[in-house]
PyMOL commands that place a pseudoatom at each C-alpha (Angstrom):
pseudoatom trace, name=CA, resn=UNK, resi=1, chain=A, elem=C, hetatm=0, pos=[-1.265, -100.648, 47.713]
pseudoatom trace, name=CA, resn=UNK, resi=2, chain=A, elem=C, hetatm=0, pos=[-3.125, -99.076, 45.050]
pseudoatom trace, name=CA, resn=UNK, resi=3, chain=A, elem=C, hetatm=0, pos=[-1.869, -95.188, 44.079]
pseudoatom trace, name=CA, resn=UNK, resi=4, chain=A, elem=C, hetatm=0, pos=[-4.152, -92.504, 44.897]
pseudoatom trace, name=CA, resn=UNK, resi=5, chain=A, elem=C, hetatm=0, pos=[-4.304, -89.372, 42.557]
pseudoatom trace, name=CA, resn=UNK, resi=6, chain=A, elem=C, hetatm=0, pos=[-2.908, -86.397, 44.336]
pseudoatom trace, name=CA, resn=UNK, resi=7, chain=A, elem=C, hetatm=0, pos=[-5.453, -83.838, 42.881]
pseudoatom trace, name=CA, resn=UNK, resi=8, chain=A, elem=C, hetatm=0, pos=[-4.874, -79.981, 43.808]
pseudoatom trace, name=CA, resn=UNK, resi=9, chain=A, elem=C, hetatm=0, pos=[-5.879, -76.939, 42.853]
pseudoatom trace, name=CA, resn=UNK, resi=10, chain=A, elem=C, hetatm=0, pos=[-3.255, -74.339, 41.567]
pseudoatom trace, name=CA, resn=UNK, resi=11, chain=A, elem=C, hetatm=0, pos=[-3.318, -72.263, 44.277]
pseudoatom trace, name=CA, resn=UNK, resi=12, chain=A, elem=C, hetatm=0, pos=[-2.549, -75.610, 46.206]
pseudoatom trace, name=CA, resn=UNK, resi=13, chain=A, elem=C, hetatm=0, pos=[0.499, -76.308, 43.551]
pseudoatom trace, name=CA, resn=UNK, resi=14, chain=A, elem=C, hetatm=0, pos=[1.855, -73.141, 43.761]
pseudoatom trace, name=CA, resn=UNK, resi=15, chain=A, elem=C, hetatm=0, pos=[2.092, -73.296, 47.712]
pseudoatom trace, name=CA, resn=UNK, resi=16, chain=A, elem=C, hetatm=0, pos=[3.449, -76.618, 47.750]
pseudoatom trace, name=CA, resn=UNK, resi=17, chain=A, elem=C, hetatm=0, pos=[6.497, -75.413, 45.224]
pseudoatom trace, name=CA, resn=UNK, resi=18, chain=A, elem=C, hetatm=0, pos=[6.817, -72.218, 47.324]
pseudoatom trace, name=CA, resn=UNK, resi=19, chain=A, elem=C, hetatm=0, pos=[7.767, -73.963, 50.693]
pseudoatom trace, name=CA, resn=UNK, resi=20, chain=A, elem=C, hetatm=0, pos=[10.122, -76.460, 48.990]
pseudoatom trace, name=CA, resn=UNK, resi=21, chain=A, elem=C, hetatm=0, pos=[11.804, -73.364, 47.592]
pseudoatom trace, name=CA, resn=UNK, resi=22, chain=A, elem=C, hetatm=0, pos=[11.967, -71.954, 50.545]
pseudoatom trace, name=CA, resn=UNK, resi=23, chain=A, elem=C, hetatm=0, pos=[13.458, -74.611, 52.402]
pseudoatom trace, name=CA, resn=UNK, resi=24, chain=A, elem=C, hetatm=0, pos=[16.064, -75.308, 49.439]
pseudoatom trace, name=CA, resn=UNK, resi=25, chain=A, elem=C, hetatm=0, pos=[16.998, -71.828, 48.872]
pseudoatom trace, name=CA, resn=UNK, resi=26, chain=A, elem=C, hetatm=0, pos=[16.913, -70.301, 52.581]
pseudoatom trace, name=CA, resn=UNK, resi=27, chain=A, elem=C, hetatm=0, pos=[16.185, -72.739, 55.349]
pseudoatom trace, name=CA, resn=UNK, resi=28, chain=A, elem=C, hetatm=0, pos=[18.267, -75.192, 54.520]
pseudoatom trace, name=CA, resn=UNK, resi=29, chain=A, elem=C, hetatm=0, pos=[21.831, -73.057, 53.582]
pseudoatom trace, name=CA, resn=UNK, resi=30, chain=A, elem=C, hetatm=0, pos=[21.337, -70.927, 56.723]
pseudoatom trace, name=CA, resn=UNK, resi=31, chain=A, elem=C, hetatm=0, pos=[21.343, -74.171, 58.261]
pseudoatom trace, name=CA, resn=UNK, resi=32, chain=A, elem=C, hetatm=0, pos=[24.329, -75.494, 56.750]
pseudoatom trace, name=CA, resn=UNK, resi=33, chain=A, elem=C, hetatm=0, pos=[25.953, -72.467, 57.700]
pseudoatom trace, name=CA, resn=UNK, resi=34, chain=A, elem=C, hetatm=0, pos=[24.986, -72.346, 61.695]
pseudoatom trace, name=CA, resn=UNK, resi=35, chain=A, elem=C, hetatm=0, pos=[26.231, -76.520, 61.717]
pseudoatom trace, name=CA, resn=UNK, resi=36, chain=A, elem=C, hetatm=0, pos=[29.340, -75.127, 59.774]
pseudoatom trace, name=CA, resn=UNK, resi=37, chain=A, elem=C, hetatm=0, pos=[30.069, -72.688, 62.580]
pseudoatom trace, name=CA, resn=UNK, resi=38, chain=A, elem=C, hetatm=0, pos=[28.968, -75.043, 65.508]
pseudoatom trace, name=CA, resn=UNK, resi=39, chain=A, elem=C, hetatm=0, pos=[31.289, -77.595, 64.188]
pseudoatom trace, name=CA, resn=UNK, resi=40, chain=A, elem=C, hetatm=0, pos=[34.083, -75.418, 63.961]
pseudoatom trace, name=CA, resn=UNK, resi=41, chain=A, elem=C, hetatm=0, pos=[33.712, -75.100, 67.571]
pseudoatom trace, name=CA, resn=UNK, resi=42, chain=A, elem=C, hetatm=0, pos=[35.338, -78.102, 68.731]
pseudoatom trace, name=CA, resn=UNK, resi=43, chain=A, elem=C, hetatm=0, pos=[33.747, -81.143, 70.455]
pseudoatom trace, name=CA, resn=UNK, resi=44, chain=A, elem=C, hetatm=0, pos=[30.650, -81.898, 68.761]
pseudoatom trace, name=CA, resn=UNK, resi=45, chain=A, elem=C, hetatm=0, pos=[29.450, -84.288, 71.176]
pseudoatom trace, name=CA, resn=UNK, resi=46, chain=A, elem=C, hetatm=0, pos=[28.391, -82.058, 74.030]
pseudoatom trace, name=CA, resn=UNK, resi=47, chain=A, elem=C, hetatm=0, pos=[27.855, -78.919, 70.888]
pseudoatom trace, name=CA, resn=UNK, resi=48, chain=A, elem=C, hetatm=0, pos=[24.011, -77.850, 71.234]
pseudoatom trace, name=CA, resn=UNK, resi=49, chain=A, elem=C, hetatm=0, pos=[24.558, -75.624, 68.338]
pseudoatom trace, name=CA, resn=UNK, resi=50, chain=A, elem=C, hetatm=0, pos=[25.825, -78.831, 66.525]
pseudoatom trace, name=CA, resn=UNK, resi=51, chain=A, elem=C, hetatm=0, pos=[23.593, -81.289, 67.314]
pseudoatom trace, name=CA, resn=UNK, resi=52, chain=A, elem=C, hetatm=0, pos=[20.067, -79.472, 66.890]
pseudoatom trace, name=CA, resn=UNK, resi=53, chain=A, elem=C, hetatm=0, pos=[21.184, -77.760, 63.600]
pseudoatom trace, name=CA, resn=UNK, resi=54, chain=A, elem=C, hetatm=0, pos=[21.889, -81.589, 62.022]
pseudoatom trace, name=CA, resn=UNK, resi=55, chain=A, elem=C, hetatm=0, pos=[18.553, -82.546, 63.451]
pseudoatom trace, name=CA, resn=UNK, resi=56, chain=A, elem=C, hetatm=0, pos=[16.987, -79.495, 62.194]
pseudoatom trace, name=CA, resn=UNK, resi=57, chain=A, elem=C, hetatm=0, pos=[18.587, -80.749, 58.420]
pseudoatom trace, name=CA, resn=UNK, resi=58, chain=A, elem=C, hetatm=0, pos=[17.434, -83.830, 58.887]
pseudoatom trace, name=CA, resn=UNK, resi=59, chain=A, elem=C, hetatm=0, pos=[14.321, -82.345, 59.568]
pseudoatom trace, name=CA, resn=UNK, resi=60, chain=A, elem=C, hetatm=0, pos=[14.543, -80.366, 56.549]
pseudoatom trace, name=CA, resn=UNK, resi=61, chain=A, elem=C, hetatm=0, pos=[15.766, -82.658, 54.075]
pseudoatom trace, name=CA, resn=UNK, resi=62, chain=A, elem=C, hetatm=0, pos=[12.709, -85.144, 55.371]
pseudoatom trace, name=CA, resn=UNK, resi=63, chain=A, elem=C, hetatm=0, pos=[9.813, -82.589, 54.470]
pseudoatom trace, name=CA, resn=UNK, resi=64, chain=A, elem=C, hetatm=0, pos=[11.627, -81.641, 51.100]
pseudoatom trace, name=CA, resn=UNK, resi=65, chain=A, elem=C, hetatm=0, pos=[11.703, -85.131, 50.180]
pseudoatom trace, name=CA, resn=UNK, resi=66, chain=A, elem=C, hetatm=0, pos=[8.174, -85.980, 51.062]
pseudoatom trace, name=CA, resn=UNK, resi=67, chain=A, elem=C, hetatm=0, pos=[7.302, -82.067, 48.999]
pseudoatom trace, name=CA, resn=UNK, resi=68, chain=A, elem=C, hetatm=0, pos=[9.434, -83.482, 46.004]
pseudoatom trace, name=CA, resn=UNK, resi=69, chain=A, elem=C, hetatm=0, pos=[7.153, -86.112, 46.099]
pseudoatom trace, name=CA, resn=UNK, resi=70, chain=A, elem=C, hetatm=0, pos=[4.093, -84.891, 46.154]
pseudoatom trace, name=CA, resn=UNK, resi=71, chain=A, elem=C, hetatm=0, pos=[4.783, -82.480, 43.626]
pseudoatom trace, name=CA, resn=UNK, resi=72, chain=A, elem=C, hetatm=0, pos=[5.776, -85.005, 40.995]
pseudoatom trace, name=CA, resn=UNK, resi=73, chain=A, elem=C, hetatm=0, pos=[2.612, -87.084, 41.812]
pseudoatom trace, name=CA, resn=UNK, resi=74, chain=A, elem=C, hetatm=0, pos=[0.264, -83.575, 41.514]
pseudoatom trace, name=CA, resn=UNK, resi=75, chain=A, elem=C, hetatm=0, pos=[-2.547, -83.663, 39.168]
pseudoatom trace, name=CA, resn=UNK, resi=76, chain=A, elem=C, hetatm=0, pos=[-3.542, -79.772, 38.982]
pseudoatom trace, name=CA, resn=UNK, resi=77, chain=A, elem=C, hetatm=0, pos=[-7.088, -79.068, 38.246]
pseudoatom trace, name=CA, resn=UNK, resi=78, chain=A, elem=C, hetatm=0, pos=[-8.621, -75.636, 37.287]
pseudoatom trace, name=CA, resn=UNK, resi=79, chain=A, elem=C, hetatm=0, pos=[-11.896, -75.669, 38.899]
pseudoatom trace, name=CA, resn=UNK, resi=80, chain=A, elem=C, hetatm=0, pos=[-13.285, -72.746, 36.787]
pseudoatom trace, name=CA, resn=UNK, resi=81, chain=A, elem=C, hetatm=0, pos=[-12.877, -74.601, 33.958]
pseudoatom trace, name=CA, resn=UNK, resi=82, chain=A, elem=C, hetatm=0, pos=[-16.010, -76.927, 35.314]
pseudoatom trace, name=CA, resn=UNK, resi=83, chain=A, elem=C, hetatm=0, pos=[-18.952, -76.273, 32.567]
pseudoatom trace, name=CA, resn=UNK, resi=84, chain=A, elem=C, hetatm=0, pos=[-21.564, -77.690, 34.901]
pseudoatom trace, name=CA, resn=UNK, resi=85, chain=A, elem=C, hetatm=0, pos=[-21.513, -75.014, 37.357]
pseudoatom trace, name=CA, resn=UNK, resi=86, chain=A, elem=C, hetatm=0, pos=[-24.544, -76.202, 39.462]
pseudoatom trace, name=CA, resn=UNK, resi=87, chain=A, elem=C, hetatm=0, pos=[-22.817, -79.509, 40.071]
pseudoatom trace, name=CA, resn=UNK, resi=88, chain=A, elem=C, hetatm=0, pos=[-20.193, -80.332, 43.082]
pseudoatom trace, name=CA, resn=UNK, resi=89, chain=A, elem=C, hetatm=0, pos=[-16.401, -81.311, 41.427]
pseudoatom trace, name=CA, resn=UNK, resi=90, chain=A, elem=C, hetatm=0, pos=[-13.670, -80.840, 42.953]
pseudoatom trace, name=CA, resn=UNK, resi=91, chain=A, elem=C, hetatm=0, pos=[-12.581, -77.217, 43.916]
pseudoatom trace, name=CA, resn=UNK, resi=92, chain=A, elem=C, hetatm=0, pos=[-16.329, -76.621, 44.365]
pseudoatom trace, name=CA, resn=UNK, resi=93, chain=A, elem=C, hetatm=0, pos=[-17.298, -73.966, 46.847]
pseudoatom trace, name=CA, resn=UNK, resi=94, chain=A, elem=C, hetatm=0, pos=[-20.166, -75.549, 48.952]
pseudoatom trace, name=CA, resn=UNK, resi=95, chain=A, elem=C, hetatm=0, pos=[-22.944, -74.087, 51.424]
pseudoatom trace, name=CA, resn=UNK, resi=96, chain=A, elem=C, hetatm=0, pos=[-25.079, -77.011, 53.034]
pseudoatom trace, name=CA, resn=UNK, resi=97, chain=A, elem=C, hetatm=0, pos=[-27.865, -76.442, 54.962]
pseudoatom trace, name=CA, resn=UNK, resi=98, chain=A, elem=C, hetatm=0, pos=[-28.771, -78.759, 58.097]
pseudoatom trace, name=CA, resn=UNK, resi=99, chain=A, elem=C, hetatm=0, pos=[-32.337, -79.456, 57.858]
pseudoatom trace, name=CA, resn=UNK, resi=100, chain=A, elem=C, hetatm=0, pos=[-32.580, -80.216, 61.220]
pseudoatom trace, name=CA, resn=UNK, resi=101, chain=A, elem=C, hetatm=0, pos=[-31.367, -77.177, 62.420]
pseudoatom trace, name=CA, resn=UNK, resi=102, chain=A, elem=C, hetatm=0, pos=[-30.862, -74.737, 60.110]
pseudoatom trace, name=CA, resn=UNK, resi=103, chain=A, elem=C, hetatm=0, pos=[-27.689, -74.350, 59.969]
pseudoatom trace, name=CA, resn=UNK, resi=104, chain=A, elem=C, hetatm=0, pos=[-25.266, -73.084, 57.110]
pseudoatom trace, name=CA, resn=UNK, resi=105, chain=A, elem=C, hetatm=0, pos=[-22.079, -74.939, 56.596]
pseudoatom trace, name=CA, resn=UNK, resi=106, chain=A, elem=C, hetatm=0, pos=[-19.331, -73.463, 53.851]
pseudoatom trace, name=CA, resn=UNK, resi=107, chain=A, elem=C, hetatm=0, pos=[-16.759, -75.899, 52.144]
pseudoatom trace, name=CA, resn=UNK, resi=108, chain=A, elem=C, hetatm=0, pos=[-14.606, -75.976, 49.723]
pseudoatom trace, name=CA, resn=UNK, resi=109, chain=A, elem=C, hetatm=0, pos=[-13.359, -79.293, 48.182]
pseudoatom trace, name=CA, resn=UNK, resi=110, chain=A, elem=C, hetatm=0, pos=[-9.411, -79.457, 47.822]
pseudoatom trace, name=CA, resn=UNK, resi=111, chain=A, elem=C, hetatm=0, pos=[-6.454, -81.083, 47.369]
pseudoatom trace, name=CA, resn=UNK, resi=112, chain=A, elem=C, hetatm=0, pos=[-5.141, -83.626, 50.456]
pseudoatom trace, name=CA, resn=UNK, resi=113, chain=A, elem=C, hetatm=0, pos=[-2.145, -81.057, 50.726]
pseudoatom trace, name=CA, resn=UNK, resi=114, chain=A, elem=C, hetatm=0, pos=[-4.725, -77.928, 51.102]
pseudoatom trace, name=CA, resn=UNK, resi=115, chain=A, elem=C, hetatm=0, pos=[-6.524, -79.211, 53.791]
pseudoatom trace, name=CA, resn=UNK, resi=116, chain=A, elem=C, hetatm=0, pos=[-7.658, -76.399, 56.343]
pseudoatom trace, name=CA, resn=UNK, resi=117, chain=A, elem=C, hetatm=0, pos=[-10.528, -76.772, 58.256]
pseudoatom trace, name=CA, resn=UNK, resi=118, chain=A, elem=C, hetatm=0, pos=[-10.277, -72.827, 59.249]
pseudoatom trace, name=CA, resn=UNK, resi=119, chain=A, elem=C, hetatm=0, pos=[-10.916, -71.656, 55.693]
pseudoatom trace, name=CA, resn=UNK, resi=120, chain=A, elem=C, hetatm=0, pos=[-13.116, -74.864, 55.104]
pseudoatom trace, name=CA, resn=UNK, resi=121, chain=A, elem=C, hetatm=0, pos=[-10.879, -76.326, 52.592]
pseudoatom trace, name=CA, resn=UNK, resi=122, chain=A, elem=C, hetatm=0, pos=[-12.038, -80.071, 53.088]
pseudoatom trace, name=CA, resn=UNK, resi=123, chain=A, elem=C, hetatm=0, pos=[-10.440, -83.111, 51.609]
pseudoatom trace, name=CA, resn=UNK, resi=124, chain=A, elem=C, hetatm=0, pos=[-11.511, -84.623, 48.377]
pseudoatom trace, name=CA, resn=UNK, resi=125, chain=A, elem=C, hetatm=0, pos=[-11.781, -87.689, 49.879]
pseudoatom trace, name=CA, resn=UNK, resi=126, chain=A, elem=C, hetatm=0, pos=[-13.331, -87.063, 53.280]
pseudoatom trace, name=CA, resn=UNK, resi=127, chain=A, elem=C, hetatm=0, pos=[-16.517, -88.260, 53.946]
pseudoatom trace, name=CA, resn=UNK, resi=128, chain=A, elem=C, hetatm=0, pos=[-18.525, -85.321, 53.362]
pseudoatom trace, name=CA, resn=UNK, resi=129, chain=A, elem=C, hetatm=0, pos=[-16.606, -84.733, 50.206]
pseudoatom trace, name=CA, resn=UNK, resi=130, chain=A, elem=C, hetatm=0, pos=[-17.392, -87.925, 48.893]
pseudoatom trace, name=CA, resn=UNK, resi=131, chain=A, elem=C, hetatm=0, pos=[-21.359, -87.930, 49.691]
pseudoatom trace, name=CA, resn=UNK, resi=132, chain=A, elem=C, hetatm=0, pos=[-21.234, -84.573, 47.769]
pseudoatom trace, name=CA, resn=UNK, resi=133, chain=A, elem=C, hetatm=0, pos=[-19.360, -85.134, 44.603]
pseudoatom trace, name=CA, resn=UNK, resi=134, chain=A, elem=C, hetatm=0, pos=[-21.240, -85.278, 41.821]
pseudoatom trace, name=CA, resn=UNK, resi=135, chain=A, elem=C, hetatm=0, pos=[-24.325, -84.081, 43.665]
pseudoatom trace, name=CA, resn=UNK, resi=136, chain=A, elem=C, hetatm=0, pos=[-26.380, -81.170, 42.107]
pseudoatom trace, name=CA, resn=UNK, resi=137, chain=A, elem=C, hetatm=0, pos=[-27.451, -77.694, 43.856]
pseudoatom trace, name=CA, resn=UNK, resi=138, chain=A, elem=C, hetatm=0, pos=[-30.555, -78.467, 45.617]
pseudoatom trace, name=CA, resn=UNK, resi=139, chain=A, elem=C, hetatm=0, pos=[-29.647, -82.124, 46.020]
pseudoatom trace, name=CA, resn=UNK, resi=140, chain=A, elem=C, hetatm=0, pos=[-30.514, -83.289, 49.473]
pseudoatom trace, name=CA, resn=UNK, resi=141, chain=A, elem=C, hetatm=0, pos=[-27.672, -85.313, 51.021]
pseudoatom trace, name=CA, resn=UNK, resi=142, chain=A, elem=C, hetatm=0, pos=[-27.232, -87.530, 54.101]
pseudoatom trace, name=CA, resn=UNK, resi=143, chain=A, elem=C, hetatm=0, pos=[-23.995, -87.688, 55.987]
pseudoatom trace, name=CA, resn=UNK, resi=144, chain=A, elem=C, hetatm=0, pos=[-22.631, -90.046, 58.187]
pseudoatom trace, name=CA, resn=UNK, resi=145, chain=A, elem=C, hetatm=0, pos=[-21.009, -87.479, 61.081]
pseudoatom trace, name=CA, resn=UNK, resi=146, chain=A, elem=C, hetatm=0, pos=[-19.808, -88.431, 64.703]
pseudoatom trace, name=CA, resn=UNK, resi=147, chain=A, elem=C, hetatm=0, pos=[-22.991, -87.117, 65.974]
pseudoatom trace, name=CA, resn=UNK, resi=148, chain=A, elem=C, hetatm=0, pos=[-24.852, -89.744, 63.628]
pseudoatom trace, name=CA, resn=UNK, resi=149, chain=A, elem=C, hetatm=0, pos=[-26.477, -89.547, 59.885]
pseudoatom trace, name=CA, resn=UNK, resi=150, chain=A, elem=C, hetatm=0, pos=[-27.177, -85.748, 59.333]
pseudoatom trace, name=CA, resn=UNK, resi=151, chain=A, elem=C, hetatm=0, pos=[-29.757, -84.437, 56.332]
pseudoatom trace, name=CA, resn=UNK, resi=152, chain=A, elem=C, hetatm=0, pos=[-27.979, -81.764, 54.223]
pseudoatom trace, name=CA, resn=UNK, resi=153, chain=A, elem=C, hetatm=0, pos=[-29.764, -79.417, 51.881]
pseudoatom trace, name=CA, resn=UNK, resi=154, chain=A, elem=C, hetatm=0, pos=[-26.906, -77.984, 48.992]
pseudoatom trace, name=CA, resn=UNK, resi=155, chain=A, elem=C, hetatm=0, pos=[-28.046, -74.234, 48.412]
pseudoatom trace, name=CA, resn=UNK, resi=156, chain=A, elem=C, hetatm=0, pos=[-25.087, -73.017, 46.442]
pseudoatom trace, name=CA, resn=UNK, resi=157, chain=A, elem=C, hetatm=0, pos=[-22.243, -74.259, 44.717]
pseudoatom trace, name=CA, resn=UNK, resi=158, chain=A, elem=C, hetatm=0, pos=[-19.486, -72.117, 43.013]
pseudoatom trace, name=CA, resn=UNK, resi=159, chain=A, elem=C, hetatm=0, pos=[-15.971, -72.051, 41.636]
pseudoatom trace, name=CA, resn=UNK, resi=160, chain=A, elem=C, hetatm=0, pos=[-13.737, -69.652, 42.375]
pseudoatom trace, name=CA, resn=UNK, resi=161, chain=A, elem=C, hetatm=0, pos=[-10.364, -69.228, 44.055]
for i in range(1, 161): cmd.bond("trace and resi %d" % i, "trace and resi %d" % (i + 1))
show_as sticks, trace
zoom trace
């Protein structure tokens, strides 16, 4: 399987270091600590205590593995250091307009890790990312959506956290 780049922003980086730290640090002691005490209760077989707090490490010790990971494999990219400012890279702020209806869309292309459809952080390498990198402001661009193939108009592209 070929390796994918795991691009982010440093925002993105920072965040990803911030909950493994938190889980090393704090989580995952005061868990420790809680299957210490359960254990030193006796029977462990029939010990709620017991048995969810090893779960919970397991639990732990899973997602700071998989964090350790992707934060050896980041590639951190500045997206103000982009010197074509009217042209879509990654980090790019985005606002489409639908031509058929007028609408305004608002993206921002991130990391795989930053992904959140509430702020509009998209995926580099979602669809609509892809028809839009490398585009230019005022580019038209077709998408291929659920609804079927819709006609975007880019009206403004910036970089900025």
């Amino acid at each position: 399987m070929a390796e994918r780049k795991n691009y982010i922003t440093k925002h993105g980086y920072q965040s990803l270091k911030d909950e493994l730290d938190f889980l090393v640090k704090v989580d995952r002691p005061k868990v420790v600590a809680d299957v210490s005490w359960a254990a030193s209760n006796g029977d462990r077989s029939e010990n709620g205590d017991y048995i969810y707090g090893k779960k919970r490490l397991r639990q732990i010790d899973a997602r700071a593995k998989f964090l350790f990971g992707r934060i050896d494999e980041a590639v951190v990219i500045d997206p103000s250091s982009q010197e074509q400012q009217d042209k879509i890279f990654f980090g790019a702020w985005i606002t489409l307009l639908n031509e058929s209806d007028d609408s305004e869309h608002h993206f921002r292309i991130v990391g795989q890790d930053e992904i959140d459809t509430e702020k509009g952080f998209i995926s580099w390498v979602s669809p609509i990312a892809k028809a839009l990198l490398g585009k230019n402001l005022d580019d038209e661009v077709k998408v291929e959506t659920p609804g079927g193939l819709v006609n975007f108009r880019i009206i403004d592209v910036s970089y900025h956290e």
